[in-house]
C-alpha positions in Angstrom: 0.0 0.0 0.0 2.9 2.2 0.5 4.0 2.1 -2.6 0.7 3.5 -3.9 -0.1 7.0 -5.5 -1.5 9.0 -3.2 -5.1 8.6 -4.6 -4.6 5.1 -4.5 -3.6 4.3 -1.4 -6.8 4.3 0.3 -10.7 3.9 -0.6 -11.9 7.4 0.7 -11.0 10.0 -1.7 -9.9 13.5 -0.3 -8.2 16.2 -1.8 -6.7 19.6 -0.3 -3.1 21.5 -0.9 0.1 20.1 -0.6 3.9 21.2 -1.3 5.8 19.3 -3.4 9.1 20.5 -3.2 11.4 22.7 -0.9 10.0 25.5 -2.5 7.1 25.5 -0.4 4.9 26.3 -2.9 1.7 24.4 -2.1 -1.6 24.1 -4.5 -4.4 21.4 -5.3 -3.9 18.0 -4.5 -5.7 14.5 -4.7 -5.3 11.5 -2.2 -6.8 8.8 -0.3 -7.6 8.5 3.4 -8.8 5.1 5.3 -12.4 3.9 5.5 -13.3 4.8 9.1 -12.6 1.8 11.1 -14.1 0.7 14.5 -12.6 3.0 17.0 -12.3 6.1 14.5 -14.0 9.0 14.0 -14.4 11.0 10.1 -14.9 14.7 10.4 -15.4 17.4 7.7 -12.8 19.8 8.6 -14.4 23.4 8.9 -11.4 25.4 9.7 -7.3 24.8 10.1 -4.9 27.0 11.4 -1.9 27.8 10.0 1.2 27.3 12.1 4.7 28.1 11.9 6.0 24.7 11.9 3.8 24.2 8.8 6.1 26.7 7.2 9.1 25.3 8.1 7.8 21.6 6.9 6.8 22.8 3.7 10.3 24.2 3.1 12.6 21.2 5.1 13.7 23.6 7.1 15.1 20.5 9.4 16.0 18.5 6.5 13.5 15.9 6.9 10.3 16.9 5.2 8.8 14.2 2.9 6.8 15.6 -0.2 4.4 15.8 -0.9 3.1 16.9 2.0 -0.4 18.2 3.2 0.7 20.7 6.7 -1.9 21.8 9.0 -2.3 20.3 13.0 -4.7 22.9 14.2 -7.7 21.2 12.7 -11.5 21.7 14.0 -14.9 20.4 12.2 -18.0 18.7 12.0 -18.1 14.8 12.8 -19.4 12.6 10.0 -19.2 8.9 10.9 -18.1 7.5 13.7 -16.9 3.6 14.2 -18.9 1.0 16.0 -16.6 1.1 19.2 -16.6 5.0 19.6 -17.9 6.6 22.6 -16.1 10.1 22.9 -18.5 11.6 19.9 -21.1 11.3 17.9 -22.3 12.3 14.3 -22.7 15.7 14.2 -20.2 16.9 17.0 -17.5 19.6 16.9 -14.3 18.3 17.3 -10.4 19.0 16.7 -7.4 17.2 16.3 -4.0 19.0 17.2 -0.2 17.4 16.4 -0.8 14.0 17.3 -3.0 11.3 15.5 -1.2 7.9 17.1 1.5 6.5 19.5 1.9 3.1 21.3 -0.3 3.7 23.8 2.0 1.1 26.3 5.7 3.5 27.0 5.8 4.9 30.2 5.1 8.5 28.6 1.2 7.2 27.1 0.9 5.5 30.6 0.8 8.5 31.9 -1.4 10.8 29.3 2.2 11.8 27.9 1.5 10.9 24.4 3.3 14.3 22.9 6.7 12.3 24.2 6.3 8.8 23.0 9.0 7.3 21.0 6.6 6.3 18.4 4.4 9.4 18.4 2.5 9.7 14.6 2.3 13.6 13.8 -1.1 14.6 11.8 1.0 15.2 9.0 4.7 14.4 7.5 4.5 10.9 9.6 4.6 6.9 8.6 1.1 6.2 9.5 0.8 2.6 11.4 0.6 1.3 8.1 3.4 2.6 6.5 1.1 4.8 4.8 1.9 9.0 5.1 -0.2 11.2 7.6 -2.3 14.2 5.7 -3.4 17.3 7.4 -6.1 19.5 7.6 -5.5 21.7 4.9 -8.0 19.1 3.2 -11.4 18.5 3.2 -11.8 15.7 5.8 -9.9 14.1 8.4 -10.0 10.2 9.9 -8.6 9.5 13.4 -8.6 7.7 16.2 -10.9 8.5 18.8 -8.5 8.6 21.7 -6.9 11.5 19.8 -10.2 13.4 19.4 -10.9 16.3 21.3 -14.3 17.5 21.7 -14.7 21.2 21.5 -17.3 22.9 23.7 -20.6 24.6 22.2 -19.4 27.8 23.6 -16.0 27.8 22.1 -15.5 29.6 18.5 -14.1 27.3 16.2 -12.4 29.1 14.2 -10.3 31.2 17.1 -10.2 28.1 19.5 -8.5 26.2 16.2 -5.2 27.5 17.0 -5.3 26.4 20.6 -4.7 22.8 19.6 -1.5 23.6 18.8 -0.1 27.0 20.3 -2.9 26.7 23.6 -1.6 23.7 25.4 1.9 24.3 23.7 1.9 27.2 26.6 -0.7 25.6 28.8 1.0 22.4 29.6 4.4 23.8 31.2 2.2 26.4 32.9 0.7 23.6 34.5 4.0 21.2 35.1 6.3 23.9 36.4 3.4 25.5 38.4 4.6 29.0 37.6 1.0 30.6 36.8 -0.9 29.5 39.8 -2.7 32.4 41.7 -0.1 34.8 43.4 2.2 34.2 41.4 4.0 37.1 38.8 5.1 35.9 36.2 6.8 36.8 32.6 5.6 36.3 28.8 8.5 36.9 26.4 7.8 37.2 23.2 3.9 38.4 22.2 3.4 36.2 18.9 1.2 33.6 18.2 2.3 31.7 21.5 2.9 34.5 23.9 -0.9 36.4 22.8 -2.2 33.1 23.8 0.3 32.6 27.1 -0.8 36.1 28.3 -4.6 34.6 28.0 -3.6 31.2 30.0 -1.8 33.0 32.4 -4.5 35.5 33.5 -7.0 32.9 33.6 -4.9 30.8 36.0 -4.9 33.4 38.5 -1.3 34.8 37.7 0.0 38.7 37.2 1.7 38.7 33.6 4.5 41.2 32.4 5.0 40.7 28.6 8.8 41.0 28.1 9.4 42.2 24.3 12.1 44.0 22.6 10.5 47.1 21.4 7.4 48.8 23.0 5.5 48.4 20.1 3.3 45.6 21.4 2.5 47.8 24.6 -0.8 48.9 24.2 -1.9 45.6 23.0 -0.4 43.7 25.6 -1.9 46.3 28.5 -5.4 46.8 27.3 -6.4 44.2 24.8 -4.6 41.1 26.0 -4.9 42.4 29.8 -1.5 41.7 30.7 -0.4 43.8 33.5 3.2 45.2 33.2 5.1 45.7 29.8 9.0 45.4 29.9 11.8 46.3 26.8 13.7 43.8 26.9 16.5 46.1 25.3 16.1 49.1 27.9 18.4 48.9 30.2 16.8 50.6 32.9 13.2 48.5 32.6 15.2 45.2 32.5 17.2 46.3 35.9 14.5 47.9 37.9 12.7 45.0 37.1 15.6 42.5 38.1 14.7 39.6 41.0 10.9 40.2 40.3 9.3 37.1 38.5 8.7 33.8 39.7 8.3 32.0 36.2 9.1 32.9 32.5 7.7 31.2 30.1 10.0 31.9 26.7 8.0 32.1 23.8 10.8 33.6 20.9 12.1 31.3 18.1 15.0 33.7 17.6 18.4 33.6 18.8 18.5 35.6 22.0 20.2 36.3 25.2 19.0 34.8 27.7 21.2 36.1 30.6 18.7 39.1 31.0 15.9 36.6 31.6 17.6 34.5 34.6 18.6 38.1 36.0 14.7 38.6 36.2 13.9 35.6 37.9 13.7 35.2 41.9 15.2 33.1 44.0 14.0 29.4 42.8 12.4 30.9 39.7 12.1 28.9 36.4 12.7 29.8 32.7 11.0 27.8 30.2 11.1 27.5 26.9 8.7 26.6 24.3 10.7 28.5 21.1 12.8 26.8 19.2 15.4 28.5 18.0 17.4 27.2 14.7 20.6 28.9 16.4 22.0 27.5 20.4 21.9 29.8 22.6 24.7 30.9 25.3 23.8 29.6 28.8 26.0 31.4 31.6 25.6 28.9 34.5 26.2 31.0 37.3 22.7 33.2 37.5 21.2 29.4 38.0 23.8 28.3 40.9 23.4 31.3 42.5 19.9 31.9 42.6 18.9 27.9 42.7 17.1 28.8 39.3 16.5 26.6 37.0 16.0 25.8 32.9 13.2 24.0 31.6 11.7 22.5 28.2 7.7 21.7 26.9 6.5 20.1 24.0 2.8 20.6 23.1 1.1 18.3 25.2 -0.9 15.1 26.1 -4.5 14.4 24.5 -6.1 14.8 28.2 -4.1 17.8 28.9 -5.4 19.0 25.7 -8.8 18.3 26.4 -8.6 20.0 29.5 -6.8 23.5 28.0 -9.9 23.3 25.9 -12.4 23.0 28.5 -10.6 26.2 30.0 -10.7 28.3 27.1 -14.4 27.6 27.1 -14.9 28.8 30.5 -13.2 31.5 30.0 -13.7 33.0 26.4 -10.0 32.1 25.6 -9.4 32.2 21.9 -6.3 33.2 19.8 -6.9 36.4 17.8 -6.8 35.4 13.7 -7.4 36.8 10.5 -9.1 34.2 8.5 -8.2 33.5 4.7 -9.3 31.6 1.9 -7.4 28.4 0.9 -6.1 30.1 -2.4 -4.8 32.6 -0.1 -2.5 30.4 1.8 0.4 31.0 0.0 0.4 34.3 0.5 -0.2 34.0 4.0 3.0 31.8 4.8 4.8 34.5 2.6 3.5 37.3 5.4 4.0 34.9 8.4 7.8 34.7 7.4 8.1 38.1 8.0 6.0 38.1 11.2 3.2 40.1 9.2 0.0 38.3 11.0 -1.9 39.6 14.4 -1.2 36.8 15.6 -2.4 33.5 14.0 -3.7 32.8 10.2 -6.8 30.5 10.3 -8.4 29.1 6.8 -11.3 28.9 5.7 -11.6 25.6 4.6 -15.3 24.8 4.8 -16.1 27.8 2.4 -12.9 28.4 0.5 -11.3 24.5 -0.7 -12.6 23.3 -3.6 -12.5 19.6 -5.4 -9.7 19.9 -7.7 
């Protein structure tokens, strides 16, 4: 079956856009997804968000992108048919599926709802399938999964602004929770306010914390201080904010995929505080290890998250009106939009449209 065309390698036909090439470049495509087996549930996908791992796996940016290649892990829609065994949903549901459409189920991490670290976690898209078969995503017109890695979305949650959160919501939620740096009292700081940190400063609020949004320019102020409701600002290249501000946070949670310093973070930390990071930057970073002995501070890491964890960020974004802030475009617009999201142009995530805007090829 693997070595099947696309459109071949399965009865159900689908079709969406795909890349074919390092160029990036992605337009109409035809393939094949399973027929929906016994624990699986089929979904018409309504709306995707556009991430920026898509645009680096369209271009093999880490050199090992397999074309062609359908991106898109911040799916939500409209359940279709649902196997015999399934209990999570039923036909006509909303539901979404984020990074992760399979692992093991029996490593120590899926033991403990850890699926996002399994050994032999399948991504929605760019994966070996159990089969051998390659995972699609959802810039395409239906999806097929199993139900463990459903997750139900609330009537009261958008589904268009709560798409994003599959990905970049419990990509901040879940070390928020782990580290236990956003828990009522406690002050901590958002640096970077892009399509992680908007939705950090959100999290954080909700959880009962104060937030300062640490960014390099005071450009984002306003926004971050009466829109997002964050409740200090900090320029990270003033000199005199950064050390007036010195020995005041408890927890930072690092949301920049640029090369940065990261001395001027630890120096904001207080005794015991934690600095974690959720950017992943192309470039190492320099690490000065006295700030941590001499503050007992420490350096931590987060990957997305489990499916229950996910479940549960979604449930909170529910109760409290979370959603990330998009501008929605068409699916012949999406080549434009990774062009704009390269150079940061988006406030702050691109959603499509795929409902309205994909057509059959």
């Amino acid at each position: 079956m693997a070595g099947k065309s696309p459109e071949e390698q399965h009865p159900v036909k689908a079709y969406g856009w795909a890349a074919r090439d390092p160029s990036g470049i992605l337009a109409p495509f035809k393939f094949s997804r399973r027929a929906t087996r016994d624990v699986d549930v089929r979904f018409k996908v309504l709306y995707c968000g556009i991430c920026h791992t898509d645009l680096h796996f369209i271009k093999n940016d880490w050199g090992f992108t397999t074309y062609p290649l359908v991106p898109g892990h911040e799916m939500v829609g409209e359940v279709t048919e649902v196997g015999k065994s399934v209990t999570k949903v039923k036909v006509g549901d909303k539901v979404g599926v984020g990074c992760l459409i399979g692992s093991c189920r029996s490593c120590d991490s899926c033991a403990q709802d850890l699926e996002n670290y399994c050994p032999k976690q399948i991504l929605s898209y760019g994966s070996p399938d159990f089969d051998g078969t390659p995972t699609y995503g959802g810039y395409s017109n239906e999806m097929v999964c199993d139900e463990h890695f459903i997750i139900k979305f609330p009537e009261s949650l958008p589904l268009a602004g709560g798409a994003p959160l599959l990905c970049a919501g419990v990509t901040v939620y879940s070390p928020m929770k782990y580290y236990d740096i956003a828990k009522p009292g406690n002050h901590i700081g958002i640096n970077g306010l892009g399509g992680l940190g908007h939705v950090a400063v959100k999290f954080a609020k909700a959880l009962g914390a104060k937030v300062t949004v640490i960014s390099t320019s005071d450009r984002k102020k306003d926004e971050a201080l009466n829109h997002l409701g964050a409740d200090n600002f900090l320029v990270s290249r003033n000199p005199e904010e950064m050390q007036a501000a010195v020995g005041t946070l408890d927890g930072i949670l690092d949301c920049v995929s640029a090369k940065h310093a990261l001395l001027p973070l630890l120096g904001l930390l207080k005794t015991h505080g934690k600095l974690i990071t959720v950017g992943a930057p192309a470039e190492p970073l320099e690490l000065v290890l006295s700030p941590l002995n001499m503050g007992r501070k420490m350096i931590g890491g987060s990957y997305i998250g489990g499916i229950a964890q996910t479940q549960e960020m979604i449930d909170l974004a529910a109760k409290h009106n979370i959603t990330a802030d998009i501008e929605i475009v068409a699916m012949d617009q999406v080549n434009t939009a990774m062009e704009r999201l390269h150079k940061g142009d988006v406030r702050y995530r691109f959603v499509i449209d795929v409902a309205n805007t994909l057509k059959a090829p």
